[in-house]
C-alpha positions in Angstrom: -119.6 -152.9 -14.1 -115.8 -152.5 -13.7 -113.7 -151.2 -11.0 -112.6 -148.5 -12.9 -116.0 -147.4 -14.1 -117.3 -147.4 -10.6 -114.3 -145.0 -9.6 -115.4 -142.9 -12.2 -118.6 -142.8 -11.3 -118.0 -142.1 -7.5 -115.6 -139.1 -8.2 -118.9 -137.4 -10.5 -121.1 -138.2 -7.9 -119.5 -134.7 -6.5 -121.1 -132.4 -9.4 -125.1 -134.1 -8.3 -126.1 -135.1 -11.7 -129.3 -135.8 -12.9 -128.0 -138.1 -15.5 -124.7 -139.6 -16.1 -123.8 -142.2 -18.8 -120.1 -142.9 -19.3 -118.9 -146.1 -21.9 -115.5 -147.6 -21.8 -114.1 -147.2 -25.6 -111.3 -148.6 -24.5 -111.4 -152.1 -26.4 -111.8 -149.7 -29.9 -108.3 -148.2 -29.1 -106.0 -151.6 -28.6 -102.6 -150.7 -29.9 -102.8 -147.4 -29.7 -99.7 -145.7 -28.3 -101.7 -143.5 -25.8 -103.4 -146.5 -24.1 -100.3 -148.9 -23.4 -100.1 -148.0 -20.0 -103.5 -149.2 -19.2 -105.3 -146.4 -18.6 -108.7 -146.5 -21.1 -110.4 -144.2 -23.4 -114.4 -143.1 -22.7 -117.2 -141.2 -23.7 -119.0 -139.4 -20.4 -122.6 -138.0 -20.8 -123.5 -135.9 -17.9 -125.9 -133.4 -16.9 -125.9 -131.2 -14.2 -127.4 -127.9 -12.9 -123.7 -127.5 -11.5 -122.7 -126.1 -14.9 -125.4 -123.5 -15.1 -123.3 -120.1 -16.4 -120.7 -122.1 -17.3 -119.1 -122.2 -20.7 -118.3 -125.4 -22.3 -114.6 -125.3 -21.7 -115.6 -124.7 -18.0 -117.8 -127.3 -17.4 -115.1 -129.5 -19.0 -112.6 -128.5 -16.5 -114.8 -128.6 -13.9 -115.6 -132.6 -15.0 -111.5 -133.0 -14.8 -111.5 -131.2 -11.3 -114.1 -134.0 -9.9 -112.2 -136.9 -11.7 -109.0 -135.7 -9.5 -105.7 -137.9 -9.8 -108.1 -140.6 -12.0 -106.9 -138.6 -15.5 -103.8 -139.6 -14.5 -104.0 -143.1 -13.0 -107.0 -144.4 -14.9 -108.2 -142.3 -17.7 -106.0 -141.6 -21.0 -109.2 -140.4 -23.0 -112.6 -138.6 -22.8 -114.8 -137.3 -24.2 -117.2 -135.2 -22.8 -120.8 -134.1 -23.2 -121.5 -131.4 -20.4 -125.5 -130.3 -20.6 -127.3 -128.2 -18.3 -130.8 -130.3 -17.4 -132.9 -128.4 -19.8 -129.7 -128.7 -22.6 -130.8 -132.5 -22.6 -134.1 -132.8 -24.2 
């Protein structure tokens, strides 16, 4: 597992989820203007009962909230899945 996917996964650890699975897209988007600096592209899977009564644009900020300073430093791209525990069957 990388460095950066660990830091990833340490800064969700804050919203307790039952399930998270995030991939590094990263080597699909070589080239790309938006990925030159170094920062990679993902897809995050997470479920949580932290999102209960929250809308999908919520839960998606609150995801950015617990990834912190790492959208800017580490992450150039994701895309998110936000499901409430019984949302995931």
């Amino acid at each position: 597992m990388s460095d950066r996917i660990e830091r990833i996964q340490r800064a969700l650890s804050s919203l307790q989820a039952a399930h998270i699975a995030l991939r590094d897209d990263s080597a699909k988007h070589r080239g790309h203007a938006g990925a030159q600096d170094g920062r990679g592209h993902f897809a995050l899977e997470i479920v949580s009962e932290s999102f209960r009564g929250l809308s999908a644009l919520a839960r998606h900020r609150k995801v950015y909230a617990a990834l912190g300073d790492l959208m800017h430093t580490d992450i150039h791209a994701l895309q998110i899945s936000a499901k409430l525990p019984e949302e995931n069957q």
